[in-house]
N, C-alpha and C positions, 0 to 999 in steps of 0.2 A: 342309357345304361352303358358301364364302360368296364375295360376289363377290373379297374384297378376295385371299381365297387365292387362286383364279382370275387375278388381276390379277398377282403374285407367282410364281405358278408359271410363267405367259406370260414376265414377265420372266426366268424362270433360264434358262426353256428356248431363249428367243433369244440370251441371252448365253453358252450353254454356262458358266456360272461365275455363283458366288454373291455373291462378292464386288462383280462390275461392277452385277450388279442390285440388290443394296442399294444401293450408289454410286446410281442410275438411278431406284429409287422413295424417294430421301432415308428409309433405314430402318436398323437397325442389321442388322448381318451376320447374328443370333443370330436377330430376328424371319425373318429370311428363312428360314433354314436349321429354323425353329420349326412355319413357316409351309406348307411341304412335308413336314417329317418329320410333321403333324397328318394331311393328304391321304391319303399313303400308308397312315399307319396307319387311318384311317377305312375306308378301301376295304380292306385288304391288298394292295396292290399297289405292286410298284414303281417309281417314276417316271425315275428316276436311275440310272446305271450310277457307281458313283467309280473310275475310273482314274489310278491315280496321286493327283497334285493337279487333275486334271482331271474333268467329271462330261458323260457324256453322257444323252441322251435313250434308256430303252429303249425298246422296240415299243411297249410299254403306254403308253409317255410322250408315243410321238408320234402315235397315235391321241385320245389325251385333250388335245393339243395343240390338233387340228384344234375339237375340241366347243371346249373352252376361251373359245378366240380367237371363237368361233360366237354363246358365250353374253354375252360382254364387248361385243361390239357388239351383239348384242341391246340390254345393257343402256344401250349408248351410245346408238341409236336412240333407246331410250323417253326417257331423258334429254333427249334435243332437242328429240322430240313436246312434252315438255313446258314446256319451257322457250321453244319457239313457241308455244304455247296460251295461254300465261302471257303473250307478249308481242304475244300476239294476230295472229301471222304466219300460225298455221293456224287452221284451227276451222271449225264449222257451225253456223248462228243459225238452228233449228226456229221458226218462227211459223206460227201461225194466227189470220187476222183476219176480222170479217164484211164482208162485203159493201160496204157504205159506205163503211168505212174502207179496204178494202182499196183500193176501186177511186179514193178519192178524197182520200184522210186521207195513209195508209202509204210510198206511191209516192214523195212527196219526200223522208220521212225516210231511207228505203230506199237512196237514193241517193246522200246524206250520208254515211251509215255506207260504203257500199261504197266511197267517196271514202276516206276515211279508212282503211279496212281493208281491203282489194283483196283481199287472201286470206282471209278468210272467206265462207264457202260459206253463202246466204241462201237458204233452203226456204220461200217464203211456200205456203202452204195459205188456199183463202178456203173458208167455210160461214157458216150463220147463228149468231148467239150461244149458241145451246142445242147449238151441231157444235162448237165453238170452245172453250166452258169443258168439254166434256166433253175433248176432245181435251189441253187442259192437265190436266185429273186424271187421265187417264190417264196423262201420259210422252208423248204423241207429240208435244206443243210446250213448250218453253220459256218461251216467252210467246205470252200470247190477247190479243186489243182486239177491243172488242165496246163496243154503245154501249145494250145492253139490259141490266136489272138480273142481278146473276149473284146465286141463294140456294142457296149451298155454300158450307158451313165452311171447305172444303178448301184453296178460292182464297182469296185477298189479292186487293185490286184498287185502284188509282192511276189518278185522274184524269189526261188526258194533255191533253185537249183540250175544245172544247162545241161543238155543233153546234146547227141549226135544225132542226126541222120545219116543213112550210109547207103549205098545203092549195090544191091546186090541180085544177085541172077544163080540159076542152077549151074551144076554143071555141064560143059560141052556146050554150053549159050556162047552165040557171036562175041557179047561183050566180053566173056571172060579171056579173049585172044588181043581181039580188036575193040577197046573201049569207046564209045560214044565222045564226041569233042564239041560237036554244036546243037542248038536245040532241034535240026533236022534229024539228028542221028537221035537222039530221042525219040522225036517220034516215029522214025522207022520201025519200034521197037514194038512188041508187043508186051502189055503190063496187067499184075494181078496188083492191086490197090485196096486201101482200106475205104469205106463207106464215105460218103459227103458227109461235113459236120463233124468226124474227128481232125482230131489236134495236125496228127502226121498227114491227114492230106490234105488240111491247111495250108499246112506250112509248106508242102511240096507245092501246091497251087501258087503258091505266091513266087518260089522260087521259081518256078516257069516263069509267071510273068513279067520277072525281072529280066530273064533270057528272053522276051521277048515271044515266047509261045503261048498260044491258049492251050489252058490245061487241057478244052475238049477236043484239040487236034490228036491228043494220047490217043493209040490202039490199045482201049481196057477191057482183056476179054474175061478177067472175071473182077465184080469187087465185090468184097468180104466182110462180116462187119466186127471182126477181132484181128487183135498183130498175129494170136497165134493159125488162124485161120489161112489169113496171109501168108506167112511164112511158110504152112503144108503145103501150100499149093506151091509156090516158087519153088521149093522143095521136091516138087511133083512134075517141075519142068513147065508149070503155066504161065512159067513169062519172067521177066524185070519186077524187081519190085523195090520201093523204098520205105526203110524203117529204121527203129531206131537202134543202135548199136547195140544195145543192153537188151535189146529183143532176138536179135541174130547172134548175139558171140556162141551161142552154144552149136549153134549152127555149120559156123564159120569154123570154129575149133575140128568139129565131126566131119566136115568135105562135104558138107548137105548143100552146101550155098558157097559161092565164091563171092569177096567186094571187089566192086569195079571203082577204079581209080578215078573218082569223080567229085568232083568239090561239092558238095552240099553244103547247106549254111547249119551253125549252131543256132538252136532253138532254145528260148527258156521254159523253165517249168514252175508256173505261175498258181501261189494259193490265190486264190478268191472273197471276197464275203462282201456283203450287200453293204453300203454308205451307210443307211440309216438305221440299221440292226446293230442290235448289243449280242455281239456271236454269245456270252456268256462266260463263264471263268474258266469251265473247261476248254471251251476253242482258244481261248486268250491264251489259256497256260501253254497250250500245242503248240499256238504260232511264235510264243514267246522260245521254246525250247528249239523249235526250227530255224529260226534267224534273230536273237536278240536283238541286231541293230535294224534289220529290218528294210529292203529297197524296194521302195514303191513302183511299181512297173505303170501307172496309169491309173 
């Protein structure tokens, strides 16, 4: 049974006559009358009463009527679903981003798109970058941005943006007089830090051990598991801390925090999404509005 019989046998059974519904689905008389006599014989049953030159609907015909008509707009529904999907009138854009980016990065692009696509339903999810590319290899986002290195095959990853890291302290702290010059003077220091597995203490991690320090020589006497957490506290006088510029400038502007004149490396800020996944038209259309040309980071 198939839709287009379904479609066909709707048509005889509203016109009571075979003739007007070939007229009505542009078909020859023989497909129609070919097209019914397949049904009944599939099932054994019969749909049609022939009176005269006229054909009614029996019992059986107008119970199967009701299903019929049921399934045909079923399939008209889904036809539409998709044909809004496609033209991007419905849909749902799964993201998850870290921290950074979410709170600092994501929020104007976010709003663009929802400018542009008013009906698409945008699920941002925030965690740290190790919550973020897991959450893309799973299936539960579409696209990740995260600004720590991701090592899985799994994901693909494109450059979106660069950000700063800056190193900054309360005030009336040593460094703000006397800045730190080698990775010793690091770690004489004592440091309020973001959690293991975000992006920013990634990336500080690795920057140590290009200086030739292990990260675990740091005196870290508190870590935290948000920038804004982080920042009360160095604010609060608990130490050195490193983050990223866009998370301190309000800071820095207010006298909450001084930067210390210390080279940190620029980091990127890296969307995500899994190799073998079709993100779908809505993440296609975001990433496509985010970078049209598009630099593959890995």
């Amino acid at each position: 049974m198939t839709l287009e019989q379904l479609r066909i046998f709707v048509a005889v059974a509203e016109r009571q006559h075979v003739t007007a519904a070939a007229r009505a689905l542009n078909l020859a008389q023989s497909a129609v009358s070919h097209a019914v006599a397949v049904l009944e014989a599939e099932f054994g049953a019969q749909l049609f009463d022939r009176v005269g030159r006229r054909i009614e609907l029996t019992g059986t015909g107008r119970l199967f009527l009701d299903e019929a008509r049921a399934v045909l707009n079923r399939a008209e529904a889904a036809r539409l679903l998709m044909a809004d999907l496609g033209a991007l009138r419905r849909g749902v854009l799964p993201i998850h981003a870290s921290q950074t980016i979410a709170g600092y990065w994501l929020p104007a692009r976010l709003v663009a798109f929802h400018a542009r696509y008013p009906s698409i339903d945008i699920r941002l999810s925030i965690g740290n970058t190790a919550q973020v590319a897991r959450a893309v290899r799973d299936g539960d986002a579409a696209l990740g941005f995260v600004e720590g290195a991701i090592e899985d095959e799994s994901l693909t990853s494109r450059v979106v943006a660069r950000d700063q890291l800056v190193l900054v302290v309360p005030p009336g702290h040593p460094w703000s007089e006397t800045p730190p010059r080698t990775a010793s003077d690091l770690a004489a220091g004592t440091w309020v830090l973001r959690e293991a597995g975000s992006g920013t203490r990634s990336e500080f991690a690795s920057f140590l051990l290009g200086m030739g320090l292990a990260p675990e020589a740091l005196d870290i006497g508190l870590e935290l598991p948000s920038n804004e957490a982080v920042r009360a506290a160095a604010e609060a006088g608990a130490g050195a801390t490193v983050l990223s510029a866009s998370v301190v400038a309000a800071s820095l502007e207010a006298g909450l925090l001084r930067q210390v004149p210390f080279a940190l490396p620029e980091r990127r800020f890296l969307m995500i999404r899994h190799r073998a996944r079709d993100p779908g038209r809505s993440a296609a259309s975001f990433a496509a509005m985010l970078d049209p040309a598009g630099t593959e980071a890995g």
